[in-house]
GUVO-545101 format. One record per residue (C-alpha): residue number from 1; x, y, z; chain; residue in one letter. Coordinates in steps of 0.1 Angstrom, whole numbers, plus 5000, padded with zeros to 4 digits. Example, Ala and Ser with C-alpha at 12.3 -4.5 7.8 and 13.67 -1.06 7.14 Angstrom:
# GUVO-545101
SITE, logu, xx, yy, zz, dopa, ronu
SITE, 1, 5123, 4955, 5078, A, A .
SITE, 2, 5137, 4989, 5071, A, S .
***
This chain:
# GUVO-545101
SITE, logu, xx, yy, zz, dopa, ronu
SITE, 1, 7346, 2782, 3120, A, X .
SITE, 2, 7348, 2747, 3129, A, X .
SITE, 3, 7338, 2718, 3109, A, X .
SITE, 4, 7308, 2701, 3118, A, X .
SITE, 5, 7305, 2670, 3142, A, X .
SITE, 6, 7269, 2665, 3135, A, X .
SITE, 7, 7262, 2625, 3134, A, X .
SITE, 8, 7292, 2616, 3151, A, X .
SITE, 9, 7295, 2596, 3186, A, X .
SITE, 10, 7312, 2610, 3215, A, X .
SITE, 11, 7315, 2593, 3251, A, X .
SITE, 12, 7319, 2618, 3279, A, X .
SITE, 13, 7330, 2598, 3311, A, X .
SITE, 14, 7317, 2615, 3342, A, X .
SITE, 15, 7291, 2634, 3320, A, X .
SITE, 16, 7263, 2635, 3348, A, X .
SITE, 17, 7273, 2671, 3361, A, X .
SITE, 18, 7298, 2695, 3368, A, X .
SITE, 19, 7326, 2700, 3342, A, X .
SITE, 20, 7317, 2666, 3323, A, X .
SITE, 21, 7278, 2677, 3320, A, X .
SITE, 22, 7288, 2711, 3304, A, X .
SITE, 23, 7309, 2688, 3278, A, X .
SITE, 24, 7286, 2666, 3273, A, X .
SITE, 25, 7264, 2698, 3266, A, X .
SITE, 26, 7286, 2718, 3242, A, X .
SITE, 27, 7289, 2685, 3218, A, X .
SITE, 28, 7251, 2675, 3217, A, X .
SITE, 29, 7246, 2716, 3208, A, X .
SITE, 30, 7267, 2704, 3177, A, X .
SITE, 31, 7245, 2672, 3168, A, X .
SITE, 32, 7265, 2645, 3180, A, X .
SITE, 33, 7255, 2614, 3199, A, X .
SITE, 34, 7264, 2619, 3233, A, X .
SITE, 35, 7267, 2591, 3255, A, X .
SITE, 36, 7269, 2599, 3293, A, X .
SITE, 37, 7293, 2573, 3313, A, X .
SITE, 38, 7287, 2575, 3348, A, X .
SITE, 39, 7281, 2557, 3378, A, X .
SITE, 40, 7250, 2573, 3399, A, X .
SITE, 41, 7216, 2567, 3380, A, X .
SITE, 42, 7195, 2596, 3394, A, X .
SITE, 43, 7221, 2626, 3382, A, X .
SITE, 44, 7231, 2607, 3347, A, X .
SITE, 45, 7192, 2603, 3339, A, X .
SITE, 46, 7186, 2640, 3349, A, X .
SITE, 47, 7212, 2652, 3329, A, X .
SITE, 48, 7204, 2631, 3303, A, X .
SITE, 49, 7164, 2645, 3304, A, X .
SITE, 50, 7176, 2682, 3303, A, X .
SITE, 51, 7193, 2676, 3272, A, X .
SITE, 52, 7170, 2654, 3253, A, X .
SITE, 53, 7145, 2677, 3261, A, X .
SITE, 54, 7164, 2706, 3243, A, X .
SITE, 55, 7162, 2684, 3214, A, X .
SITE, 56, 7195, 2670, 3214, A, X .
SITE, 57, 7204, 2630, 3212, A, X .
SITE, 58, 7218, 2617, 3246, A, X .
SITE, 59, 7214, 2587, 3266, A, X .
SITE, 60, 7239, 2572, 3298, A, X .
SITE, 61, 7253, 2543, 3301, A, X .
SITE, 62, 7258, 2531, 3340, A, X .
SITE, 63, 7297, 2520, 3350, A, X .
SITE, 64, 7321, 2515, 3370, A, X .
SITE, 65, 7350, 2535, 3351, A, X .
SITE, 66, 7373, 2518, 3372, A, X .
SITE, 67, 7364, 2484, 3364, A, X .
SITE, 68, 7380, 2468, 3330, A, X .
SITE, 69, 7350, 2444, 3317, A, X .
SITE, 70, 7328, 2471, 3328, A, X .
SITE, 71, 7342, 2497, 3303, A, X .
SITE, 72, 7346, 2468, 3279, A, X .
SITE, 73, 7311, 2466, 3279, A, X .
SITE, 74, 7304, 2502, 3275, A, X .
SITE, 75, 7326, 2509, 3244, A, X .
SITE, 76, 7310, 2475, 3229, A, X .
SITE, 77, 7273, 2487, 3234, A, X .
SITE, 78, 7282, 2522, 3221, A, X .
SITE, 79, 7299, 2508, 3192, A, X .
SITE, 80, 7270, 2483, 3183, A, X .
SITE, 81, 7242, 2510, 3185, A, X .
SITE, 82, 7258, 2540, 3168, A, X .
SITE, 83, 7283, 2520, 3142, A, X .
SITE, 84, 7315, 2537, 3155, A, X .
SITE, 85, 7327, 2557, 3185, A, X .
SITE, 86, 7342, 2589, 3169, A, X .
SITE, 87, 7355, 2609, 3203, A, X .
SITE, 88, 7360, 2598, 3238, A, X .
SITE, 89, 7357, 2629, 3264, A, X .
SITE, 90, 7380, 2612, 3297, A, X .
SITE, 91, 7364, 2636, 3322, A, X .
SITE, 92, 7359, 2615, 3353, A, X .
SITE, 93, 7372, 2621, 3389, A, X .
SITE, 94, 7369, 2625, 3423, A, X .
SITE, 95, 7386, 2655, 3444, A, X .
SITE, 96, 7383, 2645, 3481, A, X .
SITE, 97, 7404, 2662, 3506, A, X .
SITE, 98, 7427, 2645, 3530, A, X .
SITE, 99, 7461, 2662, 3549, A, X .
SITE, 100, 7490, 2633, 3541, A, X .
SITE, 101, 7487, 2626, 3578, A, X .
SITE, 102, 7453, 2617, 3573, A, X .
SITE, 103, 7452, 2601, 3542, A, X .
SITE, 104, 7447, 2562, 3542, A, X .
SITE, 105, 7460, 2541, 3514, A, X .
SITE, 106, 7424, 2534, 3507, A, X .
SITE, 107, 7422, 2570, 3497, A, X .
SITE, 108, 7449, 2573, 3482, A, X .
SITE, 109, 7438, 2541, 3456, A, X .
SITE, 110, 7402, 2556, 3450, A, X .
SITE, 111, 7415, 2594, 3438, A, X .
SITE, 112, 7443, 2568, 3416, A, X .
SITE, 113, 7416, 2543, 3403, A, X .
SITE, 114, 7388, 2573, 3390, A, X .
SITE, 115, 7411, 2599, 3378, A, X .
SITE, 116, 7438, 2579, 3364, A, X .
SITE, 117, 7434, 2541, 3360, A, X .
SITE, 118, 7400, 2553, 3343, A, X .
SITE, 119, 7417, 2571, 3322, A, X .
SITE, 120, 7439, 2539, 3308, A, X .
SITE, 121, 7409, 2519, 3309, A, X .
SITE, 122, 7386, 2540, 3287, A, X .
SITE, 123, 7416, 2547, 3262, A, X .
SITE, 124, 7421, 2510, 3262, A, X .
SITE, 125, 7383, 2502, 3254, A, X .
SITE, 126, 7377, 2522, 3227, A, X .
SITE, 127, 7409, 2525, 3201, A, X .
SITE, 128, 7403, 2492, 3186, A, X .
SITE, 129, 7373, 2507, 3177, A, X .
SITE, 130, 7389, 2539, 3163, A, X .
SITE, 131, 7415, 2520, 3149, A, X .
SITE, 132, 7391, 2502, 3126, A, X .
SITE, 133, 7380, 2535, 3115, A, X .
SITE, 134, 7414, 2552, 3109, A, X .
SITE, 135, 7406, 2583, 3132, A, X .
SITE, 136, 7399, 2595, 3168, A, X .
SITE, 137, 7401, 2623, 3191, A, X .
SITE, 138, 7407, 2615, 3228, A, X .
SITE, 139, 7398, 2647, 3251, A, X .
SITE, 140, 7416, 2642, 3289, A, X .
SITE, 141, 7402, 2667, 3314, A, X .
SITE, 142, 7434, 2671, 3334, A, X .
SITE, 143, 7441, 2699, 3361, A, X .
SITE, 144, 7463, 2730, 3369, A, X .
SITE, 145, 7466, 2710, 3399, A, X .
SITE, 146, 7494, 2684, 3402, A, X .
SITE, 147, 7508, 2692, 3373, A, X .
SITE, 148, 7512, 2732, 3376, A, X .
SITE, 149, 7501, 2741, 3410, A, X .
SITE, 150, 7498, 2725, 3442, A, X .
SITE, 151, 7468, 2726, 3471, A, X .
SITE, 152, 7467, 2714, 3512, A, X .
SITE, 153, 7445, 2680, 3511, A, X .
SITE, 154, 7453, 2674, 3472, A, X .
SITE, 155, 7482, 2654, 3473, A, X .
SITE, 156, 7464, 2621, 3459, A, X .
SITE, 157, 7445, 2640, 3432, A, X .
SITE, 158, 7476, 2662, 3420, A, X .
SITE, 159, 7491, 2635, 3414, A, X .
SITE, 160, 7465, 2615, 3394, A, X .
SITE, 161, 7460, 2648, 3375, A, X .
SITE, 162, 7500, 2649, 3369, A, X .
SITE, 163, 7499, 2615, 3362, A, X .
SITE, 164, 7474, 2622, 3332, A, X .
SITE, 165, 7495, 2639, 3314, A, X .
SITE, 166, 7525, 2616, 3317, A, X .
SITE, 167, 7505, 2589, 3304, A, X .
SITE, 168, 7492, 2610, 3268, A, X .
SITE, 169, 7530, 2618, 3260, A, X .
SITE, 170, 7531, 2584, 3253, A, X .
SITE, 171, 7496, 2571, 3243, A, X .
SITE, 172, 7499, 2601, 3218, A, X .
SITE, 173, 7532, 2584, 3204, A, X .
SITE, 174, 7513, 2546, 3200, A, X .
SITE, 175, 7480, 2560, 3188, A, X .
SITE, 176, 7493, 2587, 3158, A, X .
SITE, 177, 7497, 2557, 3134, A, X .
SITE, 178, 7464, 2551, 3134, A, X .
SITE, 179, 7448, 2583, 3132, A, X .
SITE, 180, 7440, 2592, 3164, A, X .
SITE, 181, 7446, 2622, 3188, A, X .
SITE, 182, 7449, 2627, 3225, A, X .
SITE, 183, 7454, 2662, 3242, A, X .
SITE, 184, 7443, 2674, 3279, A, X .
SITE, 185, 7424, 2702, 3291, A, X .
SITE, 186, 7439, 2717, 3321, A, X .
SITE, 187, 7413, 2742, 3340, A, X .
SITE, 188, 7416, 2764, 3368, A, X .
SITE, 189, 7385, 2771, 3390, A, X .
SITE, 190, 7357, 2764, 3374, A, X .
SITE, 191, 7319, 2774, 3385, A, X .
SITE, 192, 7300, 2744, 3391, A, X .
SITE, 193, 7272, 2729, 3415, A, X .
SITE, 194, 7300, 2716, 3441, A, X .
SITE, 195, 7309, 2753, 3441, A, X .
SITE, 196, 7273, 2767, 3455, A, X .
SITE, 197, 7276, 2757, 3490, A, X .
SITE, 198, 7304, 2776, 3492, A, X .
SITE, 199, 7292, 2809, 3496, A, X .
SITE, 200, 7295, 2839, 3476, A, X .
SITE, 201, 7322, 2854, 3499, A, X .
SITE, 202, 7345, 2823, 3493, A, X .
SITE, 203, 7335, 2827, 3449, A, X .
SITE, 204, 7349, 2865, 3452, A, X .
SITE, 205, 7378, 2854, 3471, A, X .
SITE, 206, 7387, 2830, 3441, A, X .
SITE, 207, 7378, 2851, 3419, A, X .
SITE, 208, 7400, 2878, 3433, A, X .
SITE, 209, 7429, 2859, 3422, A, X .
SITE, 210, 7420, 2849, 3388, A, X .
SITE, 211, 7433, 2877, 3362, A, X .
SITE, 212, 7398, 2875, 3343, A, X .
SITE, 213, 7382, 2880, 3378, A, X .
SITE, 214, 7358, 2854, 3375, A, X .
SITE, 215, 7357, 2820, 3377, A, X .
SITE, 216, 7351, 2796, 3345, A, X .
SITE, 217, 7322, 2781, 3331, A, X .
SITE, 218, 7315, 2747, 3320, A, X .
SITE, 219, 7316, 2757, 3288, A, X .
SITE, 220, 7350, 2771, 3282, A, X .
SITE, 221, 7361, 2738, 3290, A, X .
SITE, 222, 7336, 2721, 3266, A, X .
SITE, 223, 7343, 2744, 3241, A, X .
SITE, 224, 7381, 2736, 3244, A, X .
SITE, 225, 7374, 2699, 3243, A, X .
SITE, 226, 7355, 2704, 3208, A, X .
SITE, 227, 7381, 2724, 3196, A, X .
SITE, 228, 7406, 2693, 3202, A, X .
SITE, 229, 7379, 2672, 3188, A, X .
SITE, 230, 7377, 2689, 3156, A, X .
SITE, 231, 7394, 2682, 3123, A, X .
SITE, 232, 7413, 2713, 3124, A, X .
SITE, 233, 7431, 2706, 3154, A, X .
SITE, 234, 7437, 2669, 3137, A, X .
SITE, 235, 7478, 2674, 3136, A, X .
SITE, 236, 7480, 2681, 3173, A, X .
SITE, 237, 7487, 2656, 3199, A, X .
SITE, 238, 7500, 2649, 3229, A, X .
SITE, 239, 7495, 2690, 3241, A, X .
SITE, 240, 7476, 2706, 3266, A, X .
SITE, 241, 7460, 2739, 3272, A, X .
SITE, 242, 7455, 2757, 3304, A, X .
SITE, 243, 7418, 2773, 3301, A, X .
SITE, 244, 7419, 2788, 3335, A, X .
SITE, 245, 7416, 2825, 3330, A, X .
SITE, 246, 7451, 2831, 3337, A, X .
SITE, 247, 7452, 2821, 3374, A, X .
SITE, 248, 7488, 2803, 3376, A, X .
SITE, 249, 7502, 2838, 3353, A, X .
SITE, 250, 7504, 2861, 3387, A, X .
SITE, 251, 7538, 2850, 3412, A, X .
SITE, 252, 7519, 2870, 3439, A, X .
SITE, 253, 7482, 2880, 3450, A, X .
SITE, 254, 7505, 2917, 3448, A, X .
SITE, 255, 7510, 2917, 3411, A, X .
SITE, 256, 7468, 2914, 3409, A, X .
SITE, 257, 7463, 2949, 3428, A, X .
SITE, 258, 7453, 2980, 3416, A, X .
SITE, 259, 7442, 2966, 3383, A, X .
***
């Protein structure tokens, strides 16, 4: 059994829905202080509702995660109102799809600045503030994409996604002296709302070639983010885990059949 977080302060970036809501989720259930990062208003105040009305403590703070004084500012508020900032959950993207033929630079720089440079600038804004403290935990939400597996129309964000995990070798290395952890999640395909418009056809399709045979849920992700978050997991860093049902363990849809 884990430890408890109860009182501490976690900021989830891109916390307003899909995989960053069911984070932001799983820690409030524990008693932290959730603060949502995001940039649209109307789904970060909605998620932020659902939860408080459960009877946990959340509130959002509205930002561009791309932007430096931006995410200066966040840290700084979240760091004057709750007297420390105990874990950061790095959860924001974007997943547009574009052929390489297609892609412009443009789109190339947005998928860069959201997934990755995000990443940098939210590590950057909040260890001084761990630092003073003498303890952290950083929680990337990373991909089996890019860094694993590949997929038509994904170039930009494989690489971001790859990218992520390049960068927490070394941020793992500067941040250890001063008591504070970064690891990644990696998931596989993972039920959320972008996935209802889909159809249910498509969903058994994906499902199909997922050992488990069944897509993830929010929460196996949260759940593996608290896990890094916890003091037990305190001497690992710079690791990831693959949460993803073990979809990249089959070499061919073949080896899934007759099971």
């Amino acid at each position: 059994m884990l430890n408890s977080l109860k009182g501490q302060t976690v900021i989830v970036t891109g916390g307003s829905k899909g995989i960053g809501k069911g984070i932001a989720r799983v820690f409030a259930r524990q008693g932290t202080n959730v603060v949502i990062v995001a940039r649209g208003e109307e789904s970060a105040q909605q998620t932020t509702t659902e939860l408080n009305e459960l009877g946990f403590s959340t509130e959002y703070f509205l930002t561009d995660v791309s932007d430096w004084q931006q995410m200066q500012k966040m840290a700084e508020y979240v760091k004057e109102k709750y007297g420390r900032i105990d874990i950061l959950c790095a959860n924001a993207g974007i997943f547009p799809q574009a052929s390489l033929c297609d892609m412009e630079p443009e789109d190339w720089d947005q998928v860069m600045n959201t997934n990755l440079k995000s990443l940098f600038l939210s590590v950057k804004a909040v260890t001084p503030f761990m630092k003073e403290q003498g303890k952290g935990r950083i929680i990337v939400t990373s991909s089996i994409t890019g860094p694993i597996t590949g997929f038509p129309g994904w170039s930009h964000y494989g690489a971001s996604k790859a990218g992520q995990l390049g960068f927490i070798k070394t941020a793992a290395i500067e941040l250890a002296r001063s008591g504070i952890t970064i690891n990644a999640v990696m998931p596989g395909n993972i039920y959320t709302e972008g996935l209802q418009d889909l159809g249910q056809d498509y969903l058994n399709t994906m499902a199909a070639s997922i050992p488990l045979n069944r897509l993830g849920d929010v929460d196996d992700i949260g759940n593996t983010a608290l896990f890094f978050a916890s003091d037990e997991a305190g001497y690992i860093t710079g690791q990831t885990l693959v949460v993803d049902g073990g979809q990249i363990l089959p070499e061919s849809l073949e080896a899934l059949e007759g099971l």
